[in-house]
C-alpha positions in Angstrom: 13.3 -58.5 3.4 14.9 -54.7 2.5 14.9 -56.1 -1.3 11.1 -57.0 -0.7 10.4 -53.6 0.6 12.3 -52.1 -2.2 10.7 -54.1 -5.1 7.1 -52.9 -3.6 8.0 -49.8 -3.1 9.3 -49.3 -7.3 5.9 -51.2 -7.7 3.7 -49.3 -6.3 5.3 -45.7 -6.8 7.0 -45.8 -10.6 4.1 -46.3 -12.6 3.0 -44.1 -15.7 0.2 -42.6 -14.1 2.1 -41.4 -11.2 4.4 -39.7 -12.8 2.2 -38.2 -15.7 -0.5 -36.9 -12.6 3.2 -35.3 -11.0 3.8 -33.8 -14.6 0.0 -32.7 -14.9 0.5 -31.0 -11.5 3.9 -29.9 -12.2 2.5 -28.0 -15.4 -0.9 -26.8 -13.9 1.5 -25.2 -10.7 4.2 -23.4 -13.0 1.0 -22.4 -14.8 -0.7 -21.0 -11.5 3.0 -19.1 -10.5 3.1 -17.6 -13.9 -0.3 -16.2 -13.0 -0.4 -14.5 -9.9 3.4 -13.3 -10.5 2.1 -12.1 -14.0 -0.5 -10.1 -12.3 0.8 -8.7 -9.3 3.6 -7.5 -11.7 4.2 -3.5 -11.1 3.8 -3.8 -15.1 0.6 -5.9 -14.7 -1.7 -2.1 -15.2 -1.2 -0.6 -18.7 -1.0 3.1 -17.2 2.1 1.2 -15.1 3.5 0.7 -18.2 3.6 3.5 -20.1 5.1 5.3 -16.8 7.5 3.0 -16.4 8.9 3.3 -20.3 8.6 7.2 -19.6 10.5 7.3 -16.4 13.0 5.1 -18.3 14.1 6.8 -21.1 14.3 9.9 -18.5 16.4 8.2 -15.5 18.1 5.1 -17.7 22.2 5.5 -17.9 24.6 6.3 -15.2 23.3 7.9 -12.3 23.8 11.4 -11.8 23.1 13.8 -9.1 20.8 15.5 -12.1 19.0 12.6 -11.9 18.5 12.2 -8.2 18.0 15.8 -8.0 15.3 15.2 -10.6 13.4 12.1 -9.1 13.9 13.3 -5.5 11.2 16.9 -6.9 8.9 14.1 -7.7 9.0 12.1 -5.2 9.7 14.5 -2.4 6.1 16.2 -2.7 4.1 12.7 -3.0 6.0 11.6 0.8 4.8 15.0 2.3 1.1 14.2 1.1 0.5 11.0 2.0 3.0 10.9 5.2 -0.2 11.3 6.9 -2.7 8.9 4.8 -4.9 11.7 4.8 -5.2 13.0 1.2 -7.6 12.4 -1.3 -8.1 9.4 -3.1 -10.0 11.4 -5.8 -9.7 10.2 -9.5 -6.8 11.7 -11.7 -6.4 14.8 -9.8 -4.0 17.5 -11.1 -0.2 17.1 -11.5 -0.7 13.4 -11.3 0.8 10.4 -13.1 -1.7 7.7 -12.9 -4.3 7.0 -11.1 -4.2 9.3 -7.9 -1.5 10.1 -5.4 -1.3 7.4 -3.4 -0.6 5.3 -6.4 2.2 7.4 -7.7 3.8 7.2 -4.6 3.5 3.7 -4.9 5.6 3.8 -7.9 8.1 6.2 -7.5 8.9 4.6 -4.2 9.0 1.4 -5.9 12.1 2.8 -8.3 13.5 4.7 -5.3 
């Protein structure tokens, strides 16, 4: 009777179009991951980018108390204006990065 069981079970479940629709799927969902991770990447917005490269070459190597010195001036002002969510969301103001401040404090918290 288990050898019955067995036999219908390898019957019904191993055939070819089973396992191409679980490749298909299989594909489709890596496909989908890919995505989403692709675009909710910190990388994902050109400005991003180009930042990123920038901050690199200027912070890469060992880490210094230069360098902390150095990022902490950045950061330090962008934490004291949006502690209280309360600044302007204006586009590009003045002694901005990207986009406003809120999304430069984004990023240099994100490398903090």
């Amino acid at each position: 009777m288990v050898a019955l069981i067995g036999f219908e079970r390898r019957k019904h479940f191993l055939r070819r179009s089973i396992f191409v629709t679980l490749v298909l799927f299989s594909v489709l969902n890596i496909v989908k991951i890919y995505g989403v991770h692709q675009g909710n990447s910190l990388l994902a917005t050109p400005s991003w980018s180009v930042l990123y490269k920038e901050q690199y070459d200027t912070f890469s190597g060992p880490i210094t108390n230069e360098k902390i010195e150095r990022l902490m001036t950045i950061y330090r002002p962008l934490e004291q204006l949006t502690a209280e969510l309360t600044t302007r969301t204006s586009y590009r103001p003045p002694n901005t990065h990207l986009t406003n401040v809120y999304e430069d404090w984004i990023f240099f918290a994100s490398i903090l």
